[in-house]
N, C-alpha and C positions, 0 to 999 in steps of 0.2 A: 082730212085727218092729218097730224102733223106727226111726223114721224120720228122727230127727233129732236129734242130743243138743246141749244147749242147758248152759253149765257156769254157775251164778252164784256170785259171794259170799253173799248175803243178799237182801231180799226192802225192798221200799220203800215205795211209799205200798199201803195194802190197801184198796178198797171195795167195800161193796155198795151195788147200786141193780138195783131191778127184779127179786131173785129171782137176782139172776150175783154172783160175788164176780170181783172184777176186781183180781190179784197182779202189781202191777209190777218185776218181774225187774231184778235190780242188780249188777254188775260194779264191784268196787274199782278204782279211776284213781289208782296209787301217783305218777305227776306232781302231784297236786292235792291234798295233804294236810293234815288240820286243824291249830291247833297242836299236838297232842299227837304227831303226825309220821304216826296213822293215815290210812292211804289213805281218799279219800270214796268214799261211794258213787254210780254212775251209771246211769241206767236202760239195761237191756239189753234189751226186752222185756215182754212180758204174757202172764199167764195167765190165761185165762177158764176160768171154769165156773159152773155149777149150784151151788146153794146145799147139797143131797144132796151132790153129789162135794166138795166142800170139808171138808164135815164128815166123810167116811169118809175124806178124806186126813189128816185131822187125830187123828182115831183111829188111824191107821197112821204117824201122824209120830210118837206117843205110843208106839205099839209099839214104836218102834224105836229111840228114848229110853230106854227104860226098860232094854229090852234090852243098850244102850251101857254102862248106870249098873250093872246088873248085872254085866259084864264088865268094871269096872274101866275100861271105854275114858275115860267121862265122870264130872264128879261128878253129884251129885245136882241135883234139882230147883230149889234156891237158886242156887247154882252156873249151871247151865245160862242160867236167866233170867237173870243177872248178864251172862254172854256174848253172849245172845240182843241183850240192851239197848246194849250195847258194839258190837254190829254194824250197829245199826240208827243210821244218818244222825242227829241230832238235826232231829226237829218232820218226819219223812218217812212215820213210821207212825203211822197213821189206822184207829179200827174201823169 
């Protein structure tokens, strides 16, 4: 049962420390836009986890990528990261 659905645009600063990756959740603020007229991003939130659950979500983001790429939905893996890059804040994503 999901208890709570939480929508983002993209994803913001990432850290780890200690063994947690720590995903600060980000919502587009179409008031506050770069020059290039895209909306910024603005922190919505955090996801914590284990260092285990990050890496088998990240296996299962890659599932479902691929999946997309296969169906025609997305392009390929150049593509993707070109998009991934363009949604990300400039100097907000951190490994």
């Amino acid at each position: 049962m999901v208890e709570q659905e939480i929508f983002i645009d993209g994803f913001g600063t990432i850290r780890l420390a200690g063994g947690v990756v720590r995903i600060e959740l980000a919502r587009a603020v179409f008031d506050d836009a770069d020059a290039d007229g895209r909306p910024k991003l603005a922190p919505k939130g955090m996801l914590i986890m284990p260092v285990e659950a990050f890496l088998r979500a990240e296996r299962q983001f890659a599932g479902v990528a691929q999946r997309l790429v296969q169906a025609g939905i997305a392009a390929g893996d150049r593509k993707l990261a070109e998009t991934a890059a363009a949604a990300v804040a400039p100097g907000t994503a951190q490994g």
